[in-house]
C-alpha positions in Angstrom: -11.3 18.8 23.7 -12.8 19.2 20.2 -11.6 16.7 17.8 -10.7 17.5 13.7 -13.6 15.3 11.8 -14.3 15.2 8.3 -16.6 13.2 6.4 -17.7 12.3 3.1 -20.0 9.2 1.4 -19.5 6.2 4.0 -16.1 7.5 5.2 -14.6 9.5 8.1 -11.3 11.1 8.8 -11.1 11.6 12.8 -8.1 13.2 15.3 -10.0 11.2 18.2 -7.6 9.0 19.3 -9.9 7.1 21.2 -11.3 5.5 17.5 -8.0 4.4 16.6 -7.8 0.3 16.3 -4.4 -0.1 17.6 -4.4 -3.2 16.3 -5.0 -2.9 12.8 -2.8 -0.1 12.8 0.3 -2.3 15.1 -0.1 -4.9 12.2 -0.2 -2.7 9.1 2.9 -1.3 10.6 4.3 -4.3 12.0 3.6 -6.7 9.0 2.9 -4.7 5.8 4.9 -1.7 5.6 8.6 -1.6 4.5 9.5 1.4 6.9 8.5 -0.2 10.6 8.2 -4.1 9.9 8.9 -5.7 13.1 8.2 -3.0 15.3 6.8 -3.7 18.7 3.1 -3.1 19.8 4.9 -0.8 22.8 6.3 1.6 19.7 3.3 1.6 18.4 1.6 2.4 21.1 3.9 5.4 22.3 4.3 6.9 18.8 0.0 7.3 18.8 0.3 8.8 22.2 2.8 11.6 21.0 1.5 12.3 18.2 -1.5 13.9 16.4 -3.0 10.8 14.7 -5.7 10.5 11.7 -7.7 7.8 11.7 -9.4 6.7 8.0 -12.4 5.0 8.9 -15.5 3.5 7.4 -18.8 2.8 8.8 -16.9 3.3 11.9 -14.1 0.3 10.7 -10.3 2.1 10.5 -9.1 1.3 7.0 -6.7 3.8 7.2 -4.1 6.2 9.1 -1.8 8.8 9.2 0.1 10.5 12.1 1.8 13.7 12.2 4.9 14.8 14.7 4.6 18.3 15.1 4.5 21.5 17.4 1.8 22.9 15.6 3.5 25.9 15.3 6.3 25.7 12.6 7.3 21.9 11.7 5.1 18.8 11.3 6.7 15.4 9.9 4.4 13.0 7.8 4.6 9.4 9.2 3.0 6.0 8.8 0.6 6.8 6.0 -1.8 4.3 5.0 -4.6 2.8 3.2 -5.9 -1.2 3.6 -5.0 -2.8 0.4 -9.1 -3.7 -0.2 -9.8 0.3 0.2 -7.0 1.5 -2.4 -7.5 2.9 -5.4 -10.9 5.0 -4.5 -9.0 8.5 -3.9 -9.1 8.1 -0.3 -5.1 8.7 0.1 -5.9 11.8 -1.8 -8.9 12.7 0.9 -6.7 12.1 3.8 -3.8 14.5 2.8 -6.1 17.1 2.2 -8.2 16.7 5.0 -4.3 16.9 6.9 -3.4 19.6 5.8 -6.5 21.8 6.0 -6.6 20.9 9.6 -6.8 24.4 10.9 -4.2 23.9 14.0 -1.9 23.5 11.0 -2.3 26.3 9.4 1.2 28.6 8.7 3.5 25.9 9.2 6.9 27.0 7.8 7.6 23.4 6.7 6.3 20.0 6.9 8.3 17.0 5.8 8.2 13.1 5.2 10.0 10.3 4.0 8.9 7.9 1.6 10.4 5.7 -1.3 7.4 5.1 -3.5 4.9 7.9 -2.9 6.1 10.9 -4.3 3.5 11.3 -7.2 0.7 11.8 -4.4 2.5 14.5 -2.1 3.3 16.1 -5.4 -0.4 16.5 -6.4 -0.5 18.7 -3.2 2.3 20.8 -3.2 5.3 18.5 -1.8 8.9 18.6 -3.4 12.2 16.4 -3.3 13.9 17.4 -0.6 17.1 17.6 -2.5 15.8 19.8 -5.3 16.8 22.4 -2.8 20.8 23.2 -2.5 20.3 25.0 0.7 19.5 21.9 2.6 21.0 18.6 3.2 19.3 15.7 4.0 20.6 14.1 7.0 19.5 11.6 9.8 20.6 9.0 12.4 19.1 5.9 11.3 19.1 2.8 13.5 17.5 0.1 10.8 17.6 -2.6 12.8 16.1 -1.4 16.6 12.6 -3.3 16.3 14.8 -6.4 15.3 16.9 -5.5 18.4 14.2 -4.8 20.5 12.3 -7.8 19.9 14.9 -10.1 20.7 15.8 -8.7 24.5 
């Protein structure tokens, strides 16, 4: 299986998921985000394995990730989108979105979505709107906010 690579200076976006450090992603995710704090290494773990994952990397160290659920047909969802604090502010969230969505499996996608509370400015630099700009469409979901919490306790 070939695998999506792109790089640039010292830094590497990769679909390998044998690069990934599940570990600095599980605690980014677990520790330092506000949409999956507390969620278990066993998520983690199974969200990566269904799902087409980019891995940020440089000189072969993972500084940051994305992960996309999609059919690679008509529908991909944005998740877990990252950067390591100490690698912010050098245009490499900019990079990785545009190295996502010029993957070439992704090409003619009717829509891709994502969720995020404090991000919009970036996904609007590359063509992303708020959802309920259009009337057509309702936002809607089944939200259980407190299954890591849950989980961790059984």
């Amino acid at each position: 299986m070939a695998y999506y690579i792109k790089e640039k200076e010292d830094y590497k976006v990769s679909t390998d998921p044998g690069e990934l450090d599940l570990a600095v992603i599980h605690k980014y995710l677990s520790g330092e985000s506000y949409w999956a704090e507390g969620i278990p290494l066993e998520t983690v773990e199974k969200a990566l394995s269904n799902s087409l994952c980019f891995g940020l990397y440089k000189s072969n160290k993972q500084i940051g990730f994305a992960r996309l659920v999609t059919d690679k047909a008509t529908f991909a969802y944005l998740a877990d989108v990252f950067i390591l604090e100490e690698h912010r502010g050098k245009g490499l969230s900019k990079w990785l979105i545009e190295v996502i969505q010029s993957h070439p499996e992704l090409q003619g996608l009717r829509r891709w979505m994502l969720m995020t509370r404090d991000a919009q400015g970036l996904y609007e630099q590359f063509g992303w709107t708020v959802l309920d700009e259009d009337a057509r469409l309702r936002s809607m979901q089944r939200h259980f906010k407190e299954v890591y919490r849950k989980m961790s306790n059984e």
